[in-house]
VMD Tcl script that draws the C-alpha trace (Angstrom):
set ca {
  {0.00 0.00 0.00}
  {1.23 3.46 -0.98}
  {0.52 7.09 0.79}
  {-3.00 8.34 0.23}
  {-1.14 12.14 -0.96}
  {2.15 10.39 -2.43}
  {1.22 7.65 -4.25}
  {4.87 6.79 -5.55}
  {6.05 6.62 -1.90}
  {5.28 3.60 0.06}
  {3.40 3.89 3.18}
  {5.40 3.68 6.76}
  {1.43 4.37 8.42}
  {-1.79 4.32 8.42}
  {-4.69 6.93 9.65}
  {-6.33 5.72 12.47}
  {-9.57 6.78 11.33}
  {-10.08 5.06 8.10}
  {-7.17 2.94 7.53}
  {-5.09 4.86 4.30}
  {-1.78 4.54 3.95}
  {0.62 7.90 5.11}
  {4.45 7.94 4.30}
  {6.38 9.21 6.50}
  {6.32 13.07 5.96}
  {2.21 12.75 6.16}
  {2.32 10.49 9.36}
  {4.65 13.24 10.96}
  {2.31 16.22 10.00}
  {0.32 15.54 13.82}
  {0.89 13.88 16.79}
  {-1.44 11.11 16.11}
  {-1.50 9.58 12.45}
  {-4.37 11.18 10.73}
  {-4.78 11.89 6.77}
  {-6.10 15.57 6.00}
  {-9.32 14.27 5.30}
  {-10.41 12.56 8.49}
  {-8.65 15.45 9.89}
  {-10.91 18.24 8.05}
  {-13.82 15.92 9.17}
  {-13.25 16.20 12.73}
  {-12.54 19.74 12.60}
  {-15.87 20.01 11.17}
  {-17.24 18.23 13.85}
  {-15.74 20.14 16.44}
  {-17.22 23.17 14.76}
  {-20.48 22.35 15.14}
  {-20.10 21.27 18.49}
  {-18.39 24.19 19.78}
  {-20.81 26.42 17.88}
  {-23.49 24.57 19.83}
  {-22.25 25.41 22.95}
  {-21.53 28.78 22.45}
  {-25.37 29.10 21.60}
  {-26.90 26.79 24.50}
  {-24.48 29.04 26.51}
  {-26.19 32.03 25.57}
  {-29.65 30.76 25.49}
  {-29.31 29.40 28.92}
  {-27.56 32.94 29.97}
  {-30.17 34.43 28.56}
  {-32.99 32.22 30.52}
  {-31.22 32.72 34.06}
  {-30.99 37.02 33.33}
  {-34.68 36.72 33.08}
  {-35.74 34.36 35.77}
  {-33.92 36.82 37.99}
  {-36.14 39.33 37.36}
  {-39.50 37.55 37.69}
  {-40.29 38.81 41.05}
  {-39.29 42.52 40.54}
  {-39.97 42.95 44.58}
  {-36.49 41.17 44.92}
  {-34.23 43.18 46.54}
  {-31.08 42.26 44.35}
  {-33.51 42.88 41.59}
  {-34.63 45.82 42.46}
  {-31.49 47.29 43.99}
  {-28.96 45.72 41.36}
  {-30.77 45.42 37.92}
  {-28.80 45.31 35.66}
  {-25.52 43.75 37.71}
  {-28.12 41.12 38.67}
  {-29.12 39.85 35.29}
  {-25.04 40.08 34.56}
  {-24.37 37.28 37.05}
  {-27.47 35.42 36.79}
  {-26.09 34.93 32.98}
  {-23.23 34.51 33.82}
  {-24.74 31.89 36.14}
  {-26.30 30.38 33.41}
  {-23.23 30.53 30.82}
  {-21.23 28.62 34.04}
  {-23.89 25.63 33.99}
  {-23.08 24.78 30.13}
  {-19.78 25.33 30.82}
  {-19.73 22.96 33.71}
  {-21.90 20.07 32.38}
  {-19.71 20.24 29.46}
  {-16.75 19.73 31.07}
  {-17.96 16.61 33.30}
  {-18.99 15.50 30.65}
  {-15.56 15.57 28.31}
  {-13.42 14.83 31.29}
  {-15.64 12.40 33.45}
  {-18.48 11.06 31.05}
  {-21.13 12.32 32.97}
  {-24.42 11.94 32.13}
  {-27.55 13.19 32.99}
  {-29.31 10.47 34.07}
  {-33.45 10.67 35.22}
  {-34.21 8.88 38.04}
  {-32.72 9.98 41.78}
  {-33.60 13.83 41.79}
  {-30.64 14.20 44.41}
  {-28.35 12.62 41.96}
  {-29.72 15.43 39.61}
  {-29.62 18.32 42.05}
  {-25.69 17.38 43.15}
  {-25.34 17.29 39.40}
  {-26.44 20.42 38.90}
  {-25.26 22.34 41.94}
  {-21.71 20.71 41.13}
  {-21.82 21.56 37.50}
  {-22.93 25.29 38.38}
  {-19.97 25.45 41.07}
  {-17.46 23.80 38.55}
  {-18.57 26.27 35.76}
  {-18.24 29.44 38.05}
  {-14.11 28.39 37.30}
  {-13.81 26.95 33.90}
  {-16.21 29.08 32.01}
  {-13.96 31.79 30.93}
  {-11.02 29.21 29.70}
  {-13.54 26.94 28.07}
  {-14.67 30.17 25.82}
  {-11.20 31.15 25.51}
  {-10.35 27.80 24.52}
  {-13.28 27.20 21.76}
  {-12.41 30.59 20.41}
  {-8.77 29.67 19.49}
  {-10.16 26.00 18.13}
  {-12.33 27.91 16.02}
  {-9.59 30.55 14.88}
  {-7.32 27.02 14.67}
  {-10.06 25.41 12.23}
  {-10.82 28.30 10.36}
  {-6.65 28.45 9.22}
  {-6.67 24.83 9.11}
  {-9.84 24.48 6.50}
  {-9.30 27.91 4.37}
}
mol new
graphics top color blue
foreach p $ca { graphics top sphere $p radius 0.5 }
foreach p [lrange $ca 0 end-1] q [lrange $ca 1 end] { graphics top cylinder $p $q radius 0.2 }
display resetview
């Protein structure tokens, strides 16, 4: 079997997504042997995904700014406005952000069935989120800037 890219040179790998052959300048291109291809693939993937977080982040955000001002006799409410609905989205953007990670690092899952399994979930994910929100963002904005060079 010869490289997918360099078909006179004889392959020394092979991607570990679909199994073509890479010589040896192709298999050094990333840390993992992976033809450009597969690799565009999963970039697209990513894409999506972080461009569904970002929005679930904001739609949630946006959900916890208004719940917070439901009750308009509420003293933060009422003293705070607008500060209020800043970290009540902020609230919300940190319970994406901490589900998320669980989920990547841990494989949780949100599982119905024990409500205080779900309410530890929850109150951990919020917590968790308070911290990693601004890093995750950070993060998916360079792996979008990354994946826009990388497909254009």
């Amino acid at each position: 079997m010869n490289c997918t890219n360099h078909p006179e040179i004889p392959n020394v790998a092979i991607c570990n997504n679909c199994g073509r052959g890479l010589c040896k300048t192709c298999s050094d291109k990333y840390s993992v042997p992976t033809c450009d291809n597969c690799l565009i693939e999963q970039l697209k993937i990513d894409k999506k995904k972080i461009k569904r977080e970002f929005i679930l982040m904001i739609i949630v955000g946006f959900v916890f700014a208004r719940m917070a001002h439901i009750d308009e006799s509420n003293f933060y409410s009422y003293y705070f406005g607008p500060l209020y609905s800043v970290i009540a989205f902020y609230y919300g953007i940190s319970l994406v952000a901490g589900f998320n990670f669980l989920r990547e690092k841990l494989g949780v899952t949100l599982v119905i069935g024990n409500i205080f399994i779900i309410l530890g979930l929850l109150i951990g994910t919020i917590f968790i989120g308070l911290f990693v929100a601004p890093s995750r963002i950070i993060k998916n904005f360079k792996k979008l800037k990354l994946i826009k060079q990388v497909t254009f």
